[in-house]
Rosetta silent file (secondary structure, phi, psi, omega in degrees, C-alpha in Angstrom):
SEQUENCE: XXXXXXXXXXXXXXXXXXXXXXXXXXXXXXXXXXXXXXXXXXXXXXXXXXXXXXXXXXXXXXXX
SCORE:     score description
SCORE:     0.000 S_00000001
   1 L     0.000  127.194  164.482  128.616  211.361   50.548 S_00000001
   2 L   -68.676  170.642 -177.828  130.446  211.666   53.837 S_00000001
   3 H   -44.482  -45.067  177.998  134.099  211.234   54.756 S_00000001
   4 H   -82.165   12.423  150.253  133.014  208.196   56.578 S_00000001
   5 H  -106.013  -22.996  173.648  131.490  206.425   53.712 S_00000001
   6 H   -55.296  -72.728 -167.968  134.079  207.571   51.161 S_00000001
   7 H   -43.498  -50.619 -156.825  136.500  206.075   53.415 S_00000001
   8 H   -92.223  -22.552  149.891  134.524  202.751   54.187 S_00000001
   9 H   -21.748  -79.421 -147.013  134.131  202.918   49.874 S_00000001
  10 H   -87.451   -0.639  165.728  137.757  202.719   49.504 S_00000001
  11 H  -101.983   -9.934  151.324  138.756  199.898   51.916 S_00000001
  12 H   -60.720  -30.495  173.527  136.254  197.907   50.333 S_00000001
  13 H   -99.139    6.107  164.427  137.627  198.348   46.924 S_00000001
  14 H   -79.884  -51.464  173.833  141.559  197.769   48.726 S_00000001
  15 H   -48.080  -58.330  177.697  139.963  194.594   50.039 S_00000001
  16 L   -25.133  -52.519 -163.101  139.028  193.888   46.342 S_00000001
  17 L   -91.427    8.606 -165.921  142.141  195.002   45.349 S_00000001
  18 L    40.421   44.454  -98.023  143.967  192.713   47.778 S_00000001
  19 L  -137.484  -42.929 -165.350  145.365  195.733   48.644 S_00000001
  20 L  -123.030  155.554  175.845  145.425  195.528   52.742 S_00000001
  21 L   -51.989  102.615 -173.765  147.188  192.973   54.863 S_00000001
  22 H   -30.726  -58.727  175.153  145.761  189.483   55.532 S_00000001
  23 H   -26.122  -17.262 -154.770  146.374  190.330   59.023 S_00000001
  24 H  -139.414   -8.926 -146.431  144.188  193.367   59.528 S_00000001
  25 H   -59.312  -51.512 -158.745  141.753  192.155   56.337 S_00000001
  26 H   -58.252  -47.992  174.395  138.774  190.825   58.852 S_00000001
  27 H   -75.518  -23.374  171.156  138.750  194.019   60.983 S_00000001
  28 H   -70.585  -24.389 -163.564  138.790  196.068   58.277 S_00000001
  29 H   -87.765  -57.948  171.825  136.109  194.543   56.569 S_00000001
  30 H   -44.614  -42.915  165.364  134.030  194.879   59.992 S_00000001
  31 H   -44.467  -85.328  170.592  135.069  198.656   59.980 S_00000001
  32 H   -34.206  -49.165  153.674  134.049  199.633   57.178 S_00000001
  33 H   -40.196  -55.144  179.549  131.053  198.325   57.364 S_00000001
  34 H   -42.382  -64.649 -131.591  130.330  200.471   60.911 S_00000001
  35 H   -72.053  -24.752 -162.392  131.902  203.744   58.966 S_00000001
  36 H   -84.455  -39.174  176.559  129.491  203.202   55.787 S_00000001
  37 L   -80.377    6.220  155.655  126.051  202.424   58.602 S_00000001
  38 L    91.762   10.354  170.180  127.107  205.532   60.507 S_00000001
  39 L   -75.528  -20.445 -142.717  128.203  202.934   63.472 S_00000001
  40 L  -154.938  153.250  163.630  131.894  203.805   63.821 S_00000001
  41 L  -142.151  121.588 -160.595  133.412  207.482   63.208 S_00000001
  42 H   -30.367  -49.517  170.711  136.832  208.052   61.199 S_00000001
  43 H   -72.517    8.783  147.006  137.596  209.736   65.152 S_00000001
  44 H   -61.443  -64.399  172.447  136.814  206.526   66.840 S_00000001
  45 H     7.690  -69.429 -154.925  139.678  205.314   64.599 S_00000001
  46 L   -38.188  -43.979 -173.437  142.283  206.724   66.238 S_00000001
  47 L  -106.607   39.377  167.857  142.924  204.144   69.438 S_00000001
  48 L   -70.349  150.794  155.914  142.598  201.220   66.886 S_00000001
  49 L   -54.347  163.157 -159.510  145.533  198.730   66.439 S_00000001
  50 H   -58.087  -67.536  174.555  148.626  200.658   64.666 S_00000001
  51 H   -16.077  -64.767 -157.413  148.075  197.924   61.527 S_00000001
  52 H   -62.353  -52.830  176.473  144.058  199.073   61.111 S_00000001
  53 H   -34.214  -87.047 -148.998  145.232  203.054   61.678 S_00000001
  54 H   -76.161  -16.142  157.129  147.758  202.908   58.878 S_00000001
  55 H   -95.491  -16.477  112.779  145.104  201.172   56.020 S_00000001
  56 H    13.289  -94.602  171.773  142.873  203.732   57.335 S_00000001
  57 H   -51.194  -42.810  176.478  145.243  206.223   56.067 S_00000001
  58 H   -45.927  -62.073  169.509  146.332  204.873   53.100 S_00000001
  59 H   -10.409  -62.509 -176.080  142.320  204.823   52.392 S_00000001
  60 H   -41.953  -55.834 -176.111  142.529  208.592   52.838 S_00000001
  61 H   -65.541  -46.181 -175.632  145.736  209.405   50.878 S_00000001
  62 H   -41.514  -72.864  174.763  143.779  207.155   48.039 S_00000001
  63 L   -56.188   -3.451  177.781  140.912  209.647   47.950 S_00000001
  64 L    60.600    0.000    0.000  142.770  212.488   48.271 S_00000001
């Protein structure tokens, strides 16, 4: 499993976990999606709003 499915894994189970900010949930949910069908790459990320960027990381830190 790549980074970028681990990753779209663990904001799906954040979503779950109600976990990420109503504010950011709907792009995140769209994100993840890309990152799991190989649409979007964790270095796309980067020039995201700050909000998406920082449950991103958290995502990260989760998986170690």
């Amino acid at each position: 499993m790549n980074q970028e499915t681990k990753i779209a894994n663990e904001l799906q189970k954040m979503l779950t976990e109600n976990q990420i900010p109503v504010s950011v949930q709907e792009d995140i949910n769209v994100l993840s999606e890309k990152l799991a069908n190989g649409e979007l790459t964790l270095g796309e990320l980067e020039n995201k709003d700050q909000f998406v960027v920082e449950v991103i990381q958290k995502a990260k830190n989760r998986i170690g």
